[in-house]
Kinemage of the C-alpha trace (Angstrom):
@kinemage 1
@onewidth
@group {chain A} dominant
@subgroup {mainchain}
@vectorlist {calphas} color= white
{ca unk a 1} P 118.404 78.123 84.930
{ca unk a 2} L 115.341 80.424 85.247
{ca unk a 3} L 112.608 79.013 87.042
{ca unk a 4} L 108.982 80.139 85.514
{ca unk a 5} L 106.170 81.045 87.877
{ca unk a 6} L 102.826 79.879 87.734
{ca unk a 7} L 100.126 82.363 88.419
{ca unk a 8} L 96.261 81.270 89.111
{ca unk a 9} L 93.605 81.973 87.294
{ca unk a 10} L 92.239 84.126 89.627
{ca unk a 11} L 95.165 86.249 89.855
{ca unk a 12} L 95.204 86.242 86.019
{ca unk a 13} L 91.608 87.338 85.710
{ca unk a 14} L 92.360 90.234 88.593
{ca unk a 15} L 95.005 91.282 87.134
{ca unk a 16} L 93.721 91.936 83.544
{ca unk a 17} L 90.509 93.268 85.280
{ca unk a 18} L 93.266 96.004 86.445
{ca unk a 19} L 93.609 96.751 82.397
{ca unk a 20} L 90.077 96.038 80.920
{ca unk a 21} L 88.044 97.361 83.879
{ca unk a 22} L 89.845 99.561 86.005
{ca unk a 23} L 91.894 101.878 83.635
{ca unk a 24} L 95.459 100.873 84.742
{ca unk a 25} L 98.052 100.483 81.903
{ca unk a 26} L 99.367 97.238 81.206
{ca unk a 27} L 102.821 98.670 82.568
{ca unk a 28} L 101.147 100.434 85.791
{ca unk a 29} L 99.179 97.185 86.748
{ca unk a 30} L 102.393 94.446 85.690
{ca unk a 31} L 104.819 96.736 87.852
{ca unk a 32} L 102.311 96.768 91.225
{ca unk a 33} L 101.520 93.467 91.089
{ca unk a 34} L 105.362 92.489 90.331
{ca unk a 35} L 104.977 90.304 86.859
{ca unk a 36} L 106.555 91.032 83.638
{ca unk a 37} L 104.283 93.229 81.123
{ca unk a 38} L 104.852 90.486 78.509
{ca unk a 39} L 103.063 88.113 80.589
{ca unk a 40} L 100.176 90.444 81.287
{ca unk a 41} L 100.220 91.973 77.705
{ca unk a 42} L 99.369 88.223 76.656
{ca unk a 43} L 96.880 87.465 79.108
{ca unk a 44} L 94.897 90.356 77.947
{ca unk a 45} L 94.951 89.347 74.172
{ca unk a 46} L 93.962 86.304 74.993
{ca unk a 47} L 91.380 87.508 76.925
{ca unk a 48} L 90.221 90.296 74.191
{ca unk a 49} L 90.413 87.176 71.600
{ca unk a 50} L 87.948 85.026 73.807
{ca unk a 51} L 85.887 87.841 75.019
{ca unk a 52} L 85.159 88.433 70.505
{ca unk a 53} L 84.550 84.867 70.190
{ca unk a 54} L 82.094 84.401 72.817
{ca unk a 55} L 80.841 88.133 72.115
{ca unk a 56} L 78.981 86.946 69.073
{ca unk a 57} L 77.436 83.850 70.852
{ca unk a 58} L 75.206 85.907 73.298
{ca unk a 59} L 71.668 86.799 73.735
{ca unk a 60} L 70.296 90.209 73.523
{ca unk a 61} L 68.946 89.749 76.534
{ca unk a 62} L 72.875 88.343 77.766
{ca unk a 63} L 74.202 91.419 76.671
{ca unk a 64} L 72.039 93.871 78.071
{ca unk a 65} L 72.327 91.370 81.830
{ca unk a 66} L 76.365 92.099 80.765
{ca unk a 67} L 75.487 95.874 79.914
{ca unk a 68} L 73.671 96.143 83.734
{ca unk a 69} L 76.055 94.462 86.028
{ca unk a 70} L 79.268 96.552 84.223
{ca unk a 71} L 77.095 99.608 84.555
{ca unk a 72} L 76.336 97.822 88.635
{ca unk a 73} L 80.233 97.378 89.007
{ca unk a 74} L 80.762 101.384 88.070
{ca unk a 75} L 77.812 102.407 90.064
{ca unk a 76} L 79.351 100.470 93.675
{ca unk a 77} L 82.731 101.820 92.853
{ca unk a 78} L 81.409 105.601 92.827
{ca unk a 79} L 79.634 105.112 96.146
{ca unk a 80} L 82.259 103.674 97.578
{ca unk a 81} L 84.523 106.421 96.399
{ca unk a 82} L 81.603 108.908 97.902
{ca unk a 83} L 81.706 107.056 101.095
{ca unk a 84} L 85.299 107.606 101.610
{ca unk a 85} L 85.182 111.144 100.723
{ca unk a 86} L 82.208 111.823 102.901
{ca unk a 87} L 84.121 110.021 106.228
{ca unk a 88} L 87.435 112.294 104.954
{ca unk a 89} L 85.120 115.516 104.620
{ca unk a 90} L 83.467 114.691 108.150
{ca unk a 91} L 86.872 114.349 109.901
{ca unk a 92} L 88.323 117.333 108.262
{ca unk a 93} L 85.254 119.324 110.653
{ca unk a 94} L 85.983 117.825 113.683
């Protein structure tokens, strides 16, 4: 008898993060982090379905406050990329 695992929330919300945010493919981001792409291929629907529902519920001041911290989110992510490249680039001199 197959046992089913329970995943967190947390590792639910990283992991379709992977998809929504991060540009992974459902099947690149369920075979690293080991679960089925069914699973994840539902988790994002659901998420999609929620994320229209609530859409329509916010602010425009909520949605431009969503607008800056996605655009915040991109922004860290290049400089870290930059850092990492800069530390490579000085080591390459030495």
């Amino acid at each position: 008898m197959k046992r089913l695992k329970k995943y967190t929330e947390e590792f639910k919300d990283e992991a379709i993060k992977l998809v929504t945010e991060q540009g992974y493919t459902q099947a690149e981001a369920s075979e690293s982090l080991g679960i089925s792409n069914q699973n994840l291929s539902r988790w994002v629907a659901d998420f999609r379905k929620g994320k229209e529902r609530n859409h329509a519920k916010l602010t425009p001041e909520q949605e431009e406050i969503k607008r800056l911290n996605k655009e915040v989110q991109r922004l860290k992510l290049e400089r870290e990329i930059l850092k990492k490249a800069e530390a490579f680039f000085a080591n390459e001199k030495l």
